[in-house]
C-alpha positions in Angstrom: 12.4 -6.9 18.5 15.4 -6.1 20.2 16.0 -9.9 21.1 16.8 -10.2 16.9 19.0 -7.4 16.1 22.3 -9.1 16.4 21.3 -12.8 15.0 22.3 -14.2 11.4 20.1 -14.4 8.9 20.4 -18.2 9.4 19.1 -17.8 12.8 16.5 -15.9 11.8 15.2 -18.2 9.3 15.2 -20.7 12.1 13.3 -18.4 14.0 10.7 -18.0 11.7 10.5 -21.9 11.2 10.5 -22.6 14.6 7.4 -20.1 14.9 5.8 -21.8 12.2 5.9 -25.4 14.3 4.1 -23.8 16.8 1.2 -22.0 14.9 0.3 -25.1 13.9 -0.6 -26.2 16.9 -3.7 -27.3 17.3 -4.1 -25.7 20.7 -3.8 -22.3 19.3 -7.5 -20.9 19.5 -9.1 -17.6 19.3 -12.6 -16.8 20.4 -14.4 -14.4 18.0 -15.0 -14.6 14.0 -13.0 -11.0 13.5 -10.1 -12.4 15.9 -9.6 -15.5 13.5 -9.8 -13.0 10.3 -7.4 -10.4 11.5 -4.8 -13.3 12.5 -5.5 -14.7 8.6 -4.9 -11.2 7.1 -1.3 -10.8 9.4 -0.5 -13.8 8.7 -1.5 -13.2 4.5 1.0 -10.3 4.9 3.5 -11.7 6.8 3.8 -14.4 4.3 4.0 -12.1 1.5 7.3 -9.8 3.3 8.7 -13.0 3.7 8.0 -14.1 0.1 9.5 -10.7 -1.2 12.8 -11.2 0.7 12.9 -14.9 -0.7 12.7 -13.2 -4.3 15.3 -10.6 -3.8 17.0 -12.6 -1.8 17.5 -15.1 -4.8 18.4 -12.5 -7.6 20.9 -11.4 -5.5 22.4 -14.8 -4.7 22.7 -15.5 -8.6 23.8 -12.2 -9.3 26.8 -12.7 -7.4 27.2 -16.6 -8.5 27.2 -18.4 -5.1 25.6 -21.8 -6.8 28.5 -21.4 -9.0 31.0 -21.5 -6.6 29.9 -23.8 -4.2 28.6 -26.5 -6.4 29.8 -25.0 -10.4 26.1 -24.8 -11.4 23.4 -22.0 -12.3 20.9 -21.0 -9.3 18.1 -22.0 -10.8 19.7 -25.3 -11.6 20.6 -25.8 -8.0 16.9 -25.0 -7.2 15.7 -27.7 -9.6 18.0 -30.5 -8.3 17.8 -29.7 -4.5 14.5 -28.3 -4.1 12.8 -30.3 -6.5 11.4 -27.1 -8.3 10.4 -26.8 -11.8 12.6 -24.7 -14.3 9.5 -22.7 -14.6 9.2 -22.2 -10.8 13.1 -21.7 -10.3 13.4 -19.3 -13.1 10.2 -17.2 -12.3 11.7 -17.1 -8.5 14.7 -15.5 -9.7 13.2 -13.0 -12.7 10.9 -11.9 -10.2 13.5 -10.9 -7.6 15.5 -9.1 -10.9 12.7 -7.1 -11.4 12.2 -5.8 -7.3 15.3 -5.0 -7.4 15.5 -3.0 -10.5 12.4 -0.8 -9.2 13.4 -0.9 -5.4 10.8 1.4 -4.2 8.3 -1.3 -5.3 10.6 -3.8 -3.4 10.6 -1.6 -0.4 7.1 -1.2 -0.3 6.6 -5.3 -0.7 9.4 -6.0 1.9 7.3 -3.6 4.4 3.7 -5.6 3.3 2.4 -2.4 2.4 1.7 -4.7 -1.6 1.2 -8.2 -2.1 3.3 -10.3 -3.8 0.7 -10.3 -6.5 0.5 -7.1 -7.0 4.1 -6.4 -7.0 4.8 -8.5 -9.6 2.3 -7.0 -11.4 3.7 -3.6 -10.7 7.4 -4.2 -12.3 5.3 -6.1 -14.5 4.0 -2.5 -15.8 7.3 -0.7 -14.9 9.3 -2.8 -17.1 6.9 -1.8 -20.1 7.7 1.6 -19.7 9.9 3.0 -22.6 13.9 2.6 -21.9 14.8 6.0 -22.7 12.5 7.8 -19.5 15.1 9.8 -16.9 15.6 8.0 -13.8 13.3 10.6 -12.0 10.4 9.7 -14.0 10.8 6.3 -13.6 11.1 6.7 -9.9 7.6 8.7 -10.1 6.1 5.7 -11.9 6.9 3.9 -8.9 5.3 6.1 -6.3 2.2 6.6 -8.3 2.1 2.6 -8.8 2.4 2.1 -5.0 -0.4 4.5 -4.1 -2.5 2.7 -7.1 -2.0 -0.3 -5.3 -4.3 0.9 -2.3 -7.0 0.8 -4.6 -5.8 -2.1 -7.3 -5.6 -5.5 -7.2 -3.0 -7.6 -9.6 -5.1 -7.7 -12.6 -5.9 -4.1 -12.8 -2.5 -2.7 -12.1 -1.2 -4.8 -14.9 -3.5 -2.8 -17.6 -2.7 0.5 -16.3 0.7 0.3 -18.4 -0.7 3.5 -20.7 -2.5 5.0 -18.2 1.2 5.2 -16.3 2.5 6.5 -19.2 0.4 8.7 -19.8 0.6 10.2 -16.1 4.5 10.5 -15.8 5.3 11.4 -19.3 2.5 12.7 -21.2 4.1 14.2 -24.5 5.6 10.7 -25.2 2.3 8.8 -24.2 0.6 11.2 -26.7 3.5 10.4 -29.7 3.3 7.1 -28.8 -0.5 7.2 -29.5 0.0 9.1 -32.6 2.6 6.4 -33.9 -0.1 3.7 -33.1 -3.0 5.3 -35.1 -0.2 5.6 -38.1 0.3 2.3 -37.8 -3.3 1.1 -37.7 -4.1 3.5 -40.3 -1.0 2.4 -42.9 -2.4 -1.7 -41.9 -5.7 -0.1 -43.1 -4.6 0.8 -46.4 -3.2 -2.1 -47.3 -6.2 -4.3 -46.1 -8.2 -2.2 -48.1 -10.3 -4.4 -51.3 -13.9 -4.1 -52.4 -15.6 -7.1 -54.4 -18.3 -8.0 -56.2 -19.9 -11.8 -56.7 -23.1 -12.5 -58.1 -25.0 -15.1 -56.1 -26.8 -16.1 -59.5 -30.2 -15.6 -58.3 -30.3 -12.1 -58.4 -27.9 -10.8 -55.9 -24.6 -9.7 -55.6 -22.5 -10.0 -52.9 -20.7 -7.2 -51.3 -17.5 -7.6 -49.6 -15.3 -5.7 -48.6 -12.8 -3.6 -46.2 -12.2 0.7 -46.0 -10.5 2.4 -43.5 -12.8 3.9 -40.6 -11.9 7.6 -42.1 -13.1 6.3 -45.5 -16.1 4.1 -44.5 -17.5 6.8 -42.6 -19.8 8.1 -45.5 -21.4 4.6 -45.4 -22.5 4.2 -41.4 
């Protein structure tokens, strides 16, 4: 790798699209079943580290306001007029470099292919759902345990293990947390509470009603 330590990061963008001519090839073969699978899993995670720069790469650029100065208009403006994206594409570009870099062990981790770009996102996903108030320290513990979930995780599951985080790194307020939901639930119970009675005028009544579970438990 020696031969790329002192280019530009222009030139090494050109490197990697020059590569990319020539892996499409068609002369490119390889002979066994595992041989074409291992090159389509490096290849998977190579396009996700290079994915992960592109989204930090772009927070960064509209942190510091380049599109602004070079042509007076937002980032993600610039992206919808010169590279044809969708506001919805250019935005979530940007909001999901904003969030690898406000949890930059997650980013590192990305950057390094060790997650997914999937996952990733899901991770700050469940970072930023954390309470504001946690010390820096916790928050960086959230991280590592996310990272090491990951091994094990695909996107979908990391994204509902917001409580089960919490729950991990600080306990006490995962535990007031849960007490403040069940008060909640149990006030919403209260005033949902009714009971009526309406004759069906064939000899029945209809029952209908609603108790809270602590009060309807006599009755199950």
């Amino acid at each position: 790798m020696e031969q790329y330590r002192d280019l530009t990061e222009a030139q090494l963008v050109a490197v990697v699209d020059a590569a990319l001519n020539q892996l499409t090839c068609e002369r490119l073969t390889l002979n066994t079943d595992r041989e074409q699978l291992a090159v389509l899993a490096a290849a998977i995670r190579a396009q996700g580290r290079l994915l992960t720069w592109l989204q930090t790469r772009a927070a960064q650029l509209d942190a510091t306001e380049v599109a602004q100065r070079a042509h007076d208009t937002s980032l993600t403006t610039w992206a919808i007029t010169t590279l044809r994206y969708t506001h919805r594409e250019a935005a979530r570009l940007v909001k999901t470099g904003q969030r690898l870099t406000r949890f930059p062990t997650i980013a590192q981790a990305a950057l390094a292919g060790e997650l997914h770009p999937a996952q990733a996102e899901a991770i700050t996903a469940v970072l930023a759902d954390l309470p504001d108030d946690l010390p820096t320290a916790t928050i960086a513990d959230g991280e590592q345990l996310m990272v090491q979930f990951a091994g094990s995780h695909n996107s979908a599951e990391l994204r509902r293990l917001t409580n089960h985080l919490l729950e991990c790194v600080a306990p006490d307020i995962a535990e007031a947390k849960e007490a403040d939901r069940l008060e909640r639930q149990h006030r919403q119970a209260q005033r949902n509470r009714h009971l009526s009675f309406t004759p069906d005028h064939h000899g029945s009544v209809f029952i209908r009603g609603s108790l809270p579970s602590t009060d309807a438990e006599q009755f199950i």
